[in-house]
TIMAR-791208 format. One record per residue: residue in three letters; x, y, z of N, C-alpha, C, O, CB in turn. Coordinates in pm, 1 decimal, decimal comma, padded with zeros to 6 digits. Atoms other than C-alpha are relative to their C-alpha. Glycine has a CB too. Layout:
N
+-----+----------+----------+----------+----------+----------+----------+----------+----------+----------+----------+----------+----------+----------+----------+----------+
| res |   n_east |  n_north |     n_up |  ca_east | ca_north |    ca_up |   c_east |  c_north |     c_up |   o_east |  o_north |     o_up |  cb_east | cb_north |    cb_up |
+-----+----------+----------+----------+----------+----------+----------+----------+----------+----------+----------+----------+----------+----------+----------+----------+
| ALA |        X |        Y |        Z |        X |        Y |        Z |        X |        Y |        Z |        X |        Y |        Z |        X |        Y |        Z |
...
+-----+----------+----------+----------+----------+----------+----------+----------+----------+----------+----------+----------+----------+----------+----------+----------+
//
This chain:
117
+-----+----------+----------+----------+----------+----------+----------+----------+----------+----------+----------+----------+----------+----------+----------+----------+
| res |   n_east |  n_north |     n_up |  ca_east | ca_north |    ca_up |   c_east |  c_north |     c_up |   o_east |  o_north |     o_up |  cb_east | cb_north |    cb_up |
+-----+----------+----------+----------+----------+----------+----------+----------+----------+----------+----------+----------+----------+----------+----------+----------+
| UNK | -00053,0 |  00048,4 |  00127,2 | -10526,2 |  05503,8 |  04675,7 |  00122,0 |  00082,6 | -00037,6 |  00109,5 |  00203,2 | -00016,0 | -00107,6 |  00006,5 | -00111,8 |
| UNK | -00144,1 | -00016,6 |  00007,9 | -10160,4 |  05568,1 |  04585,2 | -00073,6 |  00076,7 | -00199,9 | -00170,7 |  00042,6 | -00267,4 |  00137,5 | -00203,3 |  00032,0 |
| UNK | -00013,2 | -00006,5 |  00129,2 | -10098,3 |  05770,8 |  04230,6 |  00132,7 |  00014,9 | -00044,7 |  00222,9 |  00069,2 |  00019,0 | -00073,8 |  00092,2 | -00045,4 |
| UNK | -00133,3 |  00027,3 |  00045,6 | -09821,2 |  05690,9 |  03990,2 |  00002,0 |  00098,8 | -00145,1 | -00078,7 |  00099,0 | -00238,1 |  00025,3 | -00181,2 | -00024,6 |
| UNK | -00033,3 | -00081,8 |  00101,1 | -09695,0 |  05931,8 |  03758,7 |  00149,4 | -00052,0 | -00063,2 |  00240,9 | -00041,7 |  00018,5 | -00001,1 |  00150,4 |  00058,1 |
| UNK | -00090,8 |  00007,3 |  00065,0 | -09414,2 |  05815,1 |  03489,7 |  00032,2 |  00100,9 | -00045,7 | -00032,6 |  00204,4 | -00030,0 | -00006,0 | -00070,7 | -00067,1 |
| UNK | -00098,6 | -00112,3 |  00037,1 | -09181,4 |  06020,2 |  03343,8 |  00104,0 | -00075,6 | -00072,7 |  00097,7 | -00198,5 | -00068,3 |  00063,8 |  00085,4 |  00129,8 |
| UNK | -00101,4 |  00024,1 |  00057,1 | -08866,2 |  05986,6 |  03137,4 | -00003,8 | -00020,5 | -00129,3 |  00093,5 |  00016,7 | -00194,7 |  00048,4 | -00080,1 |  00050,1 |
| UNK |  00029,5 |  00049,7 |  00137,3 | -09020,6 |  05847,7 |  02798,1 |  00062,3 |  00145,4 | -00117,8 |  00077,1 |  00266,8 | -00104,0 | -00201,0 | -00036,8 | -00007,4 |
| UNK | -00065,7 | -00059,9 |  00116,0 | -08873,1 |  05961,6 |  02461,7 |  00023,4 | -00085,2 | -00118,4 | -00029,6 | -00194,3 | -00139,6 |  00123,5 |  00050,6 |  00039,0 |
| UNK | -00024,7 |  00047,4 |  00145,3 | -08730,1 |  05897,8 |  02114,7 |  00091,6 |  00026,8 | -00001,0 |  00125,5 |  00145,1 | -00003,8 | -00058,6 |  00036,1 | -00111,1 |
| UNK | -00117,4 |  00054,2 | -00026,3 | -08401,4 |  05725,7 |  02142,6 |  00054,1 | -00084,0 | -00117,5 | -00010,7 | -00178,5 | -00162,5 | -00012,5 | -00074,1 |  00118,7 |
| UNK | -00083,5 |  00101,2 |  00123,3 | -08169,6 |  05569,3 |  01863,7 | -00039,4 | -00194,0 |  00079,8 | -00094,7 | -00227,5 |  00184,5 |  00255,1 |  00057,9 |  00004,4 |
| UNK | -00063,7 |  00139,7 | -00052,9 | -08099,0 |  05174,7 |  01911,3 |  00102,9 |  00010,3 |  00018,2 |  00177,8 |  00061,6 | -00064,9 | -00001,4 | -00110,0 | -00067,4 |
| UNK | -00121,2 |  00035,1 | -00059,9 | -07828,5 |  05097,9 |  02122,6 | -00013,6 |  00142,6 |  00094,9 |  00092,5 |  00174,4 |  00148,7 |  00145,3 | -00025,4 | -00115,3 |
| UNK | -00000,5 | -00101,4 | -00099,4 | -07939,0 |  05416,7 |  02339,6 | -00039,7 | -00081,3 |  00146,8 | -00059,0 | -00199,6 |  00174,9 | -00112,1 |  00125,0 | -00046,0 |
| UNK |  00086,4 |  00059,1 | -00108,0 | -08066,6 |  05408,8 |  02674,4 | -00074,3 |  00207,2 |  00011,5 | -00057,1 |  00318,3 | -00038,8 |  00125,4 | -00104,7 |  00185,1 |
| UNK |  00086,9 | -00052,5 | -00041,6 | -08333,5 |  05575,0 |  02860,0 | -00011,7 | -00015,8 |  00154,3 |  00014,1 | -00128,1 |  00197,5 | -00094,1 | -00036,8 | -00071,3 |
| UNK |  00003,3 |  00058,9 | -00108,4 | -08395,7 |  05629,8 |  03242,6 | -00134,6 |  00048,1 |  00049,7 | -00155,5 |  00165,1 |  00081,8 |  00118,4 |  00024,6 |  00081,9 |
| UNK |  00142,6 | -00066,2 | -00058,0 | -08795,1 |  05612,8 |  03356,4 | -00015,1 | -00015,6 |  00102,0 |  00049,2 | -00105,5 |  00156,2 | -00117,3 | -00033,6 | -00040,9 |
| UNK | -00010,7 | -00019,9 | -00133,4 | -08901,0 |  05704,7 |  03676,1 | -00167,2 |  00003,7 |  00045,6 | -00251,5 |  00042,8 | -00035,1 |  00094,0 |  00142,3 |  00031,6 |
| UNK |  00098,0 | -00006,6 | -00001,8 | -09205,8 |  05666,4 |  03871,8 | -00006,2 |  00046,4 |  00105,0 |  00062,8 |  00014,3 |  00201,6 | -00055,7 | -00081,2 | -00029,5 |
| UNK | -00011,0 | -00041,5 | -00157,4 | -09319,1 |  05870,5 |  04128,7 | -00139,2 |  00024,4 |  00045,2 | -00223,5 |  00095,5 | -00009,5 |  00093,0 |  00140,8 |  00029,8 |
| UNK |  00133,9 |  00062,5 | -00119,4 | -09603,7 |  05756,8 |  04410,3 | -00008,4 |  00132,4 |  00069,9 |  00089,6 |  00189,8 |  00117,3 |  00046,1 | -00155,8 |  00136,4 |
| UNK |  00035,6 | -00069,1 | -00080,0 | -09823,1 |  06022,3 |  04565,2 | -00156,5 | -00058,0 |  00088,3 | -00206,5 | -00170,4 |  00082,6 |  00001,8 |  00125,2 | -00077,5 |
| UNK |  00059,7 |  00040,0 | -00061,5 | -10072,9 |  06007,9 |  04768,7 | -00020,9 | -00092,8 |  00120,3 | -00126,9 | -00073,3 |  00179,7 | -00027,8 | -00007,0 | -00057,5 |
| UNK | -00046,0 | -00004,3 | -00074,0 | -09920,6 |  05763,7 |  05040,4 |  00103,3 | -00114,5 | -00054,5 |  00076,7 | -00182,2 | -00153,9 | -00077,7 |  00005,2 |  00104,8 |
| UNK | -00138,1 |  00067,4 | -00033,5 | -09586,8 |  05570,5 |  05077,0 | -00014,7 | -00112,4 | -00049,1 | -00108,7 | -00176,7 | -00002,4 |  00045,2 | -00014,3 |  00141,8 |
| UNK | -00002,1 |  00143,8 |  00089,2 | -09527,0 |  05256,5 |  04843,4 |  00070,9 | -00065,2 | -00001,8 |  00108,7 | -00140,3 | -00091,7 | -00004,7 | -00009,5 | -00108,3 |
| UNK | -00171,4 |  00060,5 | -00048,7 | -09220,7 |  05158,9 |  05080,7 | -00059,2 | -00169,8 | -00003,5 |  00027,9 | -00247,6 | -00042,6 |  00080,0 |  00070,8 |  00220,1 |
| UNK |  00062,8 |  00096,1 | -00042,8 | -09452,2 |  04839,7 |  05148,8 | -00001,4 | -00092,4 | -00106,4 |  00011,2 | -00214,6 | -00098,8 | -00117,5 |  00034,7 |  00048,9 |
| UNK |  00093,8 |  00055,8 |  00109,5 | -09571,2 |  04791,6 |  04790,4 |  00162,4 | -00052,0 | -00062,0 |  00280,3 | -00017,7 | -00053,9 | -00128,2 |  00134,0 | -00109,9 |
| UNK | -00142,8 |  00045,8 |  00087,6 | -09382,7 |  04550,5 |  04552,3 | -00082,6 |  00084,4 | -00152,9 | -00200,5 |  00087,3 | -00188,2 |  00041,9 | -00241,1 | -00015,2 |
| UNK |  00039,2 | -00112,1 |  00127,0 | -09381,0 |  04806,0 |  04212,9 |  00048,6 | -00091,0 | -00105,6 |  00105,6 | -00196,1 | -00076,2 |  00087,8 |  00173,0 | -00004,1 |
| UNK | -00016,4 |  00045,8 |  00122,7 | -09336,1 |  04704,9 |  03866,4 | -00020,0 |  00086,9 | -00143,8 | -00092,0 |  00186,8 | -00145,1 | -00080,6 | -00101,1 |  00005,2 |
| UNK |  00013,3 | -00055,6 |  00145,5 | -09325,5 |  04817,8 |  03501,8 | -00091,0 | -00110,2 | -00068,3 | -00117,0 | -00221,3 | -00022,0 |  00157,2 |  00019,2 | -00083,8 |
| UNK |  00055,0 |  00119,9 |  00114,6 | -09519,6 |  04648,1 |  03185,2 |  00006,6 |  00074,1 | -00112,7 |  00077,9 |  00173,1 | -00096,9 | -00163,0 | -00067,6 |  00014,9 |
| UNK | -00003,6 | -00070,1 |  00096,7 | -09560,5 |  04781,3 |  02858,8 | -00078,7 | -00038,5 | -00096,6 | -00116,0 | -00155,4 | -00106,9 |  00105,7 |  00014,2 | -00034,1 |
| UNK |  00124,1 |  00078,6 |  00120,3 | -09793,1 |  04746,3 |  02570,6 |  00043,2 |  00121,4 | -00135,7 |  00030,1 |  00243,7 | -00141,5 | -00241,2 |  00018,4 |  00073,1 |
| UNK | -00013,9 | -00030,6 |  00152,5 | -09676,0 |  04788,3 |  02176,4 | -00103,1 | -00006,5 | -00055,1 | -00142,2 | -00123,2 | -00058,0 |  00079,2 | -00075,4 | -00074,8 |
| UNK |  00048,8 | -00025,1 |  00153,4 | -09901,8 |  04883,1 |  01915,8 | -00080,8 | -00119,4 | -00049,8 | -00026,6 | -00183,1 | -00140,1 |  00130,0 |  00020,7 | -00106,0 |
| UNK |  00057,2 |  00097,1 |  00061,5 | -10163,8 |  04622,4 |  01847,6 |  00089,2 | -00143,7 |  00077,5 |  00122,3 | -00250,9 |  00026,9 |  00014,7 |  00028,6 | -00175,3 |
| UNK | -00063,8 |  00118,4 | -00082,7 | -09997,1 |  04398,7 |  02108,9 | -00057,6 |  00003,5 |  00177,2 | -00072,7 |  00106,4 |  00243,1 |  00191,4 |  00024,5 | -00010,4 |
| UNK |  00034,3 |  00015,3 | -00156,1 | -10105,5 |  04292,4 |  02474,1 |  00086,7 |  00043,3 |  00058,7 |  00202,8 |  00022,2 |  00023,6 | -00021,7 | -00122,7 |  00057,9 |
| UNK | -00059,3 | -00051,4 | -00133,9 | -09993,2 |  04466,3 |  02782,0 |  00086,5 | -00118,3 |  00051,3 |  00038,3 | -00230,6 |  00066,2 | -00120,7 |  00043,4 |  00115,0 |
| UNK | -00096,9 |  00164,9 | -00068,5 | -09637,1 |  04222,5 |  02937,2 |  00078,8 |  00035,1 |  00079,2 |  00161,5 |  00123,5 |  00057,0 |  00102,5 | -00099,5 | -00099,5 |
| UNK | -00121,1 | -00018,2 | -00155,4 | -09439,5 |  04262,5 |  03194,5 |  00152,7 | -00003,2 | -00009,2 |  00232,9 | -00089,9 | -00044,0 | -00015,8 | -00132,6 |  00111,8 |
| UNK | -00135,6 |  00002,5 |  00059,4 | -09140,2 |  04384,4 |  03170,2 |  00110,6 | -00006,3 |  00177,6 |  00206,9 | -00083,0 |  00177,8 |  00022,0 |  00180,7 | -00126,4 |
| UNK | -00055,0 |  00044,7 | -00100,7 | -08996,8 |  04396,0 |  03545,8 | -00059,3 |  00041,2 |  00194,2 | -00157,9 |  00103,3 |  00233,8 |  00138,1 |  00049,4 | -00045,5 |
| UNK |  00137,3 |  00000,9 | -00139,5 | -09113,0 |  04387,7 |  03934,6 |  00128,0 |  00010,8 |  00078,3 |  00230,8 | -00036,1 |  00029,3 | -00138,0 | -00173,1 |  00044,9 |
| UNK | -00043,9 | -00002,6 | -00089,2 | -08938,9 |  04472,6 |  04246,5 | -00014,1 | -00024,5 |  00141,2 | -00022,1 |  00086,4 |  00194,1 |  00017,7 |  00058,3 | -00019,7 |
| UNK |  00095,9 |  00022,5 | -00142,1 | -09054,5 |  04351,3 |  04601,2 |  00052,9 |  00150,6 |  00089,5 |  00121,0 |  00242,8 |  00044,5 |  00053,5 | -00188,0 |  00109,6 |
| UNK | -00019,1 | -00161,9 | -00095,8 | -09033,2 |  04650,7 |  04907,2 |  00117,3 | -00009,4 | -00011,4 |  00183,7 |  00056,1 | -00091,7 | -00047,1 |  00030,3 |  00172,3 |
| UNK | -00161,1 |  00031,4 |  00018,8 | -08697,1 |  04500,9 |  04980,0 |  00121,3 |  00065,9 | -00089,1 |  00231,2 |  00105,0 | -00049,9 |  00002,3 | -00123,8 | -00046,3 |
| UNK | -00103,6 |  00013,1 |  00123,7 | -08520,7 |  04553,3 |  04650,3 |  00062,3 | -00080,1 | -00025,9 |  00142,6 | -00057,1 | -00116,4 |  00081,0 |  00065,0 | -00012,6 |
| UNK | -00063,9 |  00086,3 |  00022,4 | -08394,4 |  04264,5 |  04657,2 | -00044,4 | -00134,9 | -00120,0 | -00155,9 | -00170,1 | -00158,4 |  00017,7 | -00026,6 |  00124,7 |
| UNK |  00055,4 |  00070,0 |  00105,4 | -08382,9 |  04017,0 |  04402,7 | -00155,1 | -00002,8 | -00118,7 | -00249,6 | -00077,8 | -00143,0 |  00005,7 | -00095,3 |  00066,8 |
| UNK |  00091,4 | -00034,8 |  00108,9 | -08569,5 |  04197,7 |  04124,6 | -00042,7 | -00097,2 | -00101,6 |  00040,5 | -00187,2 | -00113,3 |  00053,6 |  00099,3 | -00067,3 |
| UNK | -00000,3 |  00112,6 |  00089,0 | -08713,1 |  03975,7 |  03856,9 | -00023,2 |  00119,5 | -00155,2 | -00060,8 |  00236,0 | -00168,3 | -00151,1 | -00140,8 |  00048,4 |
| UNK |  00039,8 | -00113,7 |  00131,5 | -08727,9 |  04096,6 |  03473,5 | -00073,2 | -00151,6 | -00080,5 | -00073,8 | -00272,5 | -00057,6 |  00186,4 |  00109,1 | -00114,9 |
| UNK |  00001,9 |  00133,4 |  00086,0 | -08886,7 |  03950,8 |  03153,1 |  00109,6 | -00076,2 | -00115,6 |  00145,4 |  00012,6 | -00193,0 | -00112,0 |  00021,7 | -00072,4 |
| UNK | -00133,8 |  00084,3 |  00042,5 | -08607,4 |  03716,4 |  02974,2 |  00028,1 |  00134,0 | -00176,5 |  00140,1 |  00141,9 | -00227,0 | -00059,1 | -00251,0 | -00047,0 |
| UNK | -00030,7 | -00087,8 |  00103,4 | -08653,2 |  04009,2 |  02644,3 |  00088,3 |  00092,8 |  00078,9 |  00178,2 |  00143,4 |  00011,8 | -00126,5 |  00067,1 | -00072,7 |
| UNK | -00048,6 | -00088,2 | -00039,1 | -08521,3 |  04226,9 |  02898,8 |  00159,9 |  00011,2 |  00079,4 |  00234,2 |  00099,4 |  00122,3 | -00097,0 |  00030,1 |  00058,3 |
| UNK | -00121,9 |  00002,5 | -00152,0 | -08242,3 |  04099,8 |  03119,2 |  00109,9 |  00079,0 | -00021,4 |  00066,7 |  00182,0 | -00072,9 |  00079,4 | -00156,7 |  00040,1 |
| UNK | -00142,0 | -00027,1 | -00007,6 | -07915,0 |  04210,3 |  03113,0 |  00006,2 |  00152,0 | -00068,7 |  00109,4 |  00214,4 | -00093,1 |  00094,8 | -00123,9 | -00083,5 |
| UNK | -00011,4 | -00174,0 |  00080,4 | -08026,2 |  04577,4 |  02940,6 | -00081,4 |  00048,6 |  00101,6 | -00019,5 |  00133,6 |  00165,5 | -00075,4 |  00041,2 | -00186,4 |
| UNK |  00112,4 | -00094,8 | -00052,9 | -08341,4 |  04701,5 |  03140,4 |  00129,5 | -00076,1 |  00214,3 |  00200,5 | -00170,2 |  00249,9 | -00275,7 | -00085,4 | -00064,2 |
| UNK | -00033,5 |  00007,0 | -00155,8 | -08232,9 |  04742,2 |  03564,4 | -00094,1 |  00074,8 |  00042,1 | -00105,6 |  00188,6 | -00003,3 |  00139,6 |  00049,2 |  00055,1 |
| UNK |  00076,4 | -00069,9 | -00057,2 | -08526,3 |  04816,5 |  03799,8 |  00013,7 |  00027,6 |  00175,9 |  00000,6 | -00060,8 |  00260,5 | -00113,3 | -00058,0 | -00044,7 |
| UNK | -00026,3 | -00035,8 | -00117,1 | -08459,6 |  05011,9 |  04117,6 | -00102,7 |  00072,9 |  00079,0 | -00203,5 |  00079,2 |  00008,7 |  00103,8 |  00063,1 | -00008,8 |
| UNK |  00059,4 | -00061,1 | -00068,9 | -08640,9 |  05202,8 |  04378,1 |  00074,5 |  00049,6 |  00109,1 |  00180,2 | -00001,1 |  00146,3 | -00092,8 | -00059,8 |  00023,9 |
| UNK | -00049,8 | -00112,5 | -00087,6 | -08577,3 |  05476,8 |  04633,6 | -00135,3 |  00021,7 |  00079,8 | -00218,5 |  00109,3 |  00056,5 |  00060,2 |  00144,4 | -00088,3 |
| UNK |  00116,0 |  00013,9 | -00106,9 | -08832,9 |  05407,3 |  04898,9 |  00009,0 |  00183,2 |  00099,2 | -00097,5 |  00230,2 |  00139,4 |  00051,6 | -00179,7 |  00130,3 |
| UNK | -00052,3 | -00137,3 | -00062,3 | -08727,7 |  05753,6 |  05068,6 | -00070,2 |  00108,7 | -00103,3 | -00143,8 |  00187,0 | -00043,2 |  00189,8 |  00013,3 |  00002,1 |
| UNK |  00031,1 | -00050,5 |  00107,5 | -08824,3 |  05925,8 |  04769,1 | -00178,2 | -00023,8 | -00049,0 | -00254,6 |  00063,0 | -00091,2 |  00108,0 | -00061,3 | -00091,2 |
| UNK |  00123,0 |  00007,7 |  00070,2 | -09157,1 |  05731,3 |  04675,8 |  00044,9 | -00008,6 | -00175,6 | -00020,1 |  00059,5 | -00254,9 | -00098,5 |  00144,4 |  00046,8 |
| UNK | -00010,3 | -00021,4 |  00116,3 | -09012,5 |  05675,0 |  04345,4 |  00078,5 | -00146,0 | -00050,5 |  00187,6 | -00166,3 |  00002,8 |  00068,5 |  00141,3 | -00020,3 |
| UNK | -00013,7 |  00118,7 |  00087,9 | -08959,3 |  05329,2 |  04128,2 |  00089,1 |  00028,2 | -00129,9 |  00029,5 |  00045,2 | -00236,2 | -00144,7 | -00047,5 | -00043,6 |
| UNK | -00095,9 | -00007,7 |  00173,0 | -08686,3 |  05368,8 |  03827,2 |  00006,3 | -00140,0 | -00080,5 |  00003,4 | -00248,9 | -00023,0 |  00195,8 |  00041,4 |  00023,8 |
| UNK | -00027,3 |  00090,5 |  00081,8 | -08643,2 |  05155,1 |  03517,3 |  00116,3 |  00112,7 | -00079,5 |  00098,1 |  00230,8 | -00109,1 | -00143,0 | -00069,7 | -00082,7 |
| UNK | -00109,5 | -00058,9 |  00055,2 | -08277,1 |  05228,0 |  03359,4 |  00003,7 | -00139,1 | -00119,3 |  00027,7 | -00258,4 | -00100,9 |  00146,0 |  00033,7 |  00123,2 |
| UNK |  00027,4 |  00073,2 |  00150,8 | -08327,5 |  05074,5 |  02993,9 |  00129,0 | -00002,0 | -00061,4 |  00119,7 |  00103,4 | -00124,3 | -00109,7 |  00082,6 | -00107,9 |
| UNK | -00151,3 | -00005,5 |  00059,8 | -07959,9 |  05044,2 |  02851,9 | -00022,8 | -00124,2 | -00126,8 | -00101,4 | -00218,2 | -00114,5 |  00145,6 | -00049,7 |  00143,5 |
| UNK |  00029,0 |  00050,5 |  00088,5 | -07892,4 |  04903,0 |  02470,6 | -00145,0 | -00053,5 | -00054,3 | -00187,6 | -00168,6 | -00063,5 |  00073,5 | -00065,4 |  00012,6 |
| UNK |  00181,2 |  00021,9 |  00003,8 | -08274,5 |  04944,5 |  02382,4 |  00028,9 |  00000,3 | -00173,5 |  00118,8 |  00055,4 | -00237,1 | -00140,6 |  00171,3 |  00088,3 |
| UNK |  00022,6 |  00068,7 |  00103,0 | -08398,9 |  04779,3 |  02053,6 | -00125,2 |  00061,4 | -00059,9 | -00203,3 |  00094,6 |  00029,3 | -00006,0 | -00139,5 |  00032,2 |
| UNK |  00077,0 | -00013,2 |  00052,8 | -08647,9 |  04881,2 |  01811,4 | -00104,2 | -00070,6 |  00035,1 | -00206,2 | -00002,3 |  00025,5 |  00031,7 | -00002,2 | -00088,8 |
| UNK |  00095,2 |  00090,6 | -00088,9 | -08868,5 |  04605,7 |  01974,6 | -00051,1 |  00044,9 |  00118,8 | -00159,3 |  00012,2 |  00167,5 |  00059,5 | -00115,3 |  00038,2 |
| UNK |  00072,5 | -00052,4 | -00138,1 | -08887,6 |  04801,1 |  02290,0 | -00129,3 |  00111,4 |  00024,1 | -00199,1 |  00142,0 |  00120,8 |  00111,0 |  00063,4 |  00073,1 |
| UNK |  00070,4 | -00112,4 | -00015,9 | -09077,2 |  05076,3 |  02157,7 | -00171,2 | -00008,9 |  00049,7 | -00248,6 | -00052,8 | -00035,4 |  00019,2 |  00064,1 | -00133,4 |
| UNK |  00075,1 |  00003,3 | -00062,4 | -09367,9 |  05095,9 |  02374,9 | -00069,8 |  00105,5 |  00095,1 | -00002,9 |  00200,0 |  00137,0 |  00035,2 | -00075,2 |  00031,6 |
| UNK | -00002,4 | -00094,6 | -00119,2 | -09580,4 |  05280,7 |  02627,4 |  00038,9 | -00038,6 |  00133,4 | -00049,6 | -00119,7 |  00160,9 | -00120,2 |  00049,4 |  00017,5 |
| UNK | -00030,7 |  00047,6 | -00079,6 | -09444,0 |  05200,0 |  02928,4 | -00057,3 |  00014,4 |  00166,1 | -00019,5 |  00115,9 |  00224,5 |  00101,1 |  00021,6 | -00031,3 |
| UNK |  00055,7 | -00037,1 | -00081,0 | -09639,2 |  05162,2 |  03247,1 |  00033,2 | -00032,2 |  00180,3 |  00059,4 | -00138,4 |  00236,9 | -00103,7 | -00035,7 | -00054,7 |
| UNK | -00042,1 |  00059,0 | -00158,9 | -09573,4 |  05160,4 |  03621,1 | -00164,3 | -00079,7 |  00048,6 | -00276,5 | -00071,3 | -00001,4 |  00055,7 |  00173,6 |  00140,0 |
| UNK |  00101,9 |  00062,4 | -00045,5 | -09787,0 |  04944,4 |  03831,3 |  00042,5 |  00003,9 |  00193,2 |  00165,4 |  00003,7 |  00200,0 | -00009,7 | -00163,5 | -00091,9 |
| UNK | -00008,7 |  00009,5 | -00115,8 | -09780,5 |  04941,1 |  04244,5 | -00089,6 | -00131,5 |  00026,5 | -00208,7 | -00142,9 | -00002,5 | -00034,0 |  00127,6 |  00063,0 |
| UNK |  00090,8 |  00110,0 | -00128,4 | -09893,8 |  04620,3 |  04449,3 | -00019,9 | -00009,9 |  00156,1 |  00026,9 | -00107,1 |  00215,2 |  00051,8 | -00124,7 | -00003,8 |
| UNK |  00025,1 |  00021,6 | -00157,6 | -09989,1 |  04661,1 |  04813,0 | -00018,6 | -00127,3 |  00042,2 | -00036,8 | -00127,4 |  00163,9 | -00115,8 |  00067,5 |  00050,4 |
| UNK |  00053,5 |  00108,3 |  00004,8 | -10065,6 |  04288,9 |  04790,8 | -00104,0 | -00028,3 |  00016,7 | -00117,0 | -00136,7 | -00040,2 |  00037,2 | -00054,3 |  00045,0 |
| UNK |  00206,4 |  00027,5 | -00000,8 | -10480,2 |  04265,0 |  04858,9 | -00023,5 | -00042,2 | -00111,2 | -00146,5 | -00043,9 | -00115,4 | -00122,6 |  00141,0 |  00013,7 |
| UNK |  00015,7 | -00029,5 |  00147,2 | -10478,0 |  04213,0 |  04496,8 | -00075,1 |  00043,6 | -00062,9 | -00156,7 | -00028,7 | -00120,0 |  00005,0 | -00065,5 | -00058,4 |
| UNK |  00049,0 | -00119,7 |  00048,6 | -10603,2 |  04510,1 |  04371,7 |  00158,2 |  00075,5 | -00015,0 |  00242,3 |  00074,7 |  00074,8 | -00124,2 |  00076,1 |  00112,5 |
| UNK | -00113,4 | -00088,3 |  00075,5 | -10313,4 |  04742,0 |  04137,6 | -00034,0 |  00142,2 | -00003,7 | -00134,6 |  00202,3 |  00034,3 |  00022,2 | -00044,1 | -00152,2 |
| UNK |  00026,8 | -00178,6 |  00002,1 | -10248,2 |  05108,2 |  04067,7 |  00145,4 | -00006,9 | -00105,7 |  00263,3 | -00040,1 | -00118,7 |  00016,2 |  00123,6 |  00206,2 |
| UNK | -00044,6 | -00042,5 |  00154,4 | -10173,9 |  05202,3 |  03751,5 |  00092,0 |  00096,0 | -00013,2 |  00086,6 |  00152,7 |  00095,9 | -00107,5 |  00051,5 | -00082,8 |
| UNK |  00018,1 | -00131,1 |  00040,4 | -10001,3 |  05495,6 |  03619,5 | -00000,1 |  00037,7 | -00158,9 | -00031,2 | -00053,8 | -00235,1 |  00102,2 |  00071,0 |  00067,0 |
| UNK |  00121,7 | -00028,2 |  00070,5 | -10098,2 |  05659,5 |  03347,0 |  00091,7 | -00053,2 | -00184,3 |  00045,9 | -00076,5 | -00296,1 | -00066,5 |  00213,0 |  00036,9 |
| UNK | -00063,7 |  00113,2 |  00154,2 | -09790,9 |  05495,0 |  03071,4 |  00094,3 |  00171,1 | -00064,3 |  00034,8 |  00278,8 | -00068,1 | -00210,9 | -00096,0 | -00178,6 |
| UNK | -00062,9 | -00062,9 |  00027,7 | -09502,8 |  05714,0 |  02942,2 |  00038,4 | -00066,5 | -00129,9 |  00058,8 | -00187,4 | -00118,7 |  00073,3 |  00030,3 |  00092,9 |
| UNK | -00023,5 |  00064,1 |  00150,8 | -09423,6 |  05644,4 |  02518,1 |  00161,2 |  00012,7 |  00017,6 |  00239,0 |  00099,6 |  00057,0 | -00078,4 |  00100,9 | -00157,2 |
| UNK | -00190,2 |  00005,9 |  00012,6 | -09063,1 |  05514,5 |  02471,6 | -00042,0 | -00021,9 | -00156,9 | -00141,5 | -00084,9 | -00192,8 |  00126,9 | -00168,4 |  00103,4 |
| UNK | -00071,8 |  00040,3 |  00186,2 | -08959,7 |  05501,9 |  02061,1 |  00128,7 | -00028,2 |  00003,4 |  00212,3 |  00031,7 |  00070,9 |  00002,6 |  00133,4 | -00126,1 |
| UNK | -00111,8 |  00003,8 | -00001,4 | -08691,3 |  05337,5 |  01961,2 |  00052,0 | -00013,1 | -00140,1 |  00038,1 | -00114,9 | -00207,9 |  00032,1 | -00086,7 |  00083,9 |
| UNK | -00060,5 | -00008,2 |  00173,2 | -08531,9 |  05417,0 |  01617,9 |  00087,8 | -00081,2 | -00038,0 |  00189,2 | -00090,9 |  00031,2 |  00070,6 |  00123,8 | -00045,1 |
| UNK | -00146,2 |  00084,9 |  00006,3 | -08314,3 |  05155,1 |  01431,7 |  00057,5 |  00090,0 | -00094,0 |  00172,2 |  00071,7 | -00134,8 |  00002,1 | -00174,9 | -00057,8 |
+-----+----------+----------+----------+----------+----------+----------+----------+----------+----------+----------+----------+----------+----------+----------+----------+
//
């Protein structure tokens, strides 16, 4: 079983950015397609963006496009989300997720973003 540790979370104006990072131990998640989600405050856990091994053609959710960019560094073991012009709406914990595809996930453990207007 793979573990995911986030990082980067903070308390950021609106119109800041933020850059979170996730980093896979335990073995190699070059395979796995990774992802973020996030869950506000008396709100369900949603998906905010996914990457296949590839990197190619990332998908986000439509709140997010054109501000959040999700990358990975397979070399590294490590999944980034670069959050640019973030909204009081974003404030959330923010969680990585790994898929090996079997479908069975791996969590990690959720890093708090705030976002001040």
């Amino acid at each position: 079983q793979v573990q995911l540790v986030e990082s980067g979370g903070g308390l950021v104006q609106a119109g800041g950015s933020l850059r979170l990072s996730c980093a896979a131990s335990g073995r190699t998640v070059s395979s796995y397609t990774m992802g973020w989600f996030r869950q506000a405050p008396g709100k369900e856990r949603e998906f905010v963006a996914a990457i296949a091994w590839t990197g190619i053609n990332p998908h986000y959710a439509e709140s997010v496009k054109g501000r959040f960019t999700i990358s990975r560094d397979n070399a590294k073991n490590t999944v980034y989300l670069q959050m640019n012009s973030l909204k009081p709406e974003d404030t959330a914990v923010y969680y990585c997720v790994g898929d090996p595809g079997g479908g069975s996930y791996d969590w990690g453990q959720g890093t708090q973003v705030t976002v001040s207007s």
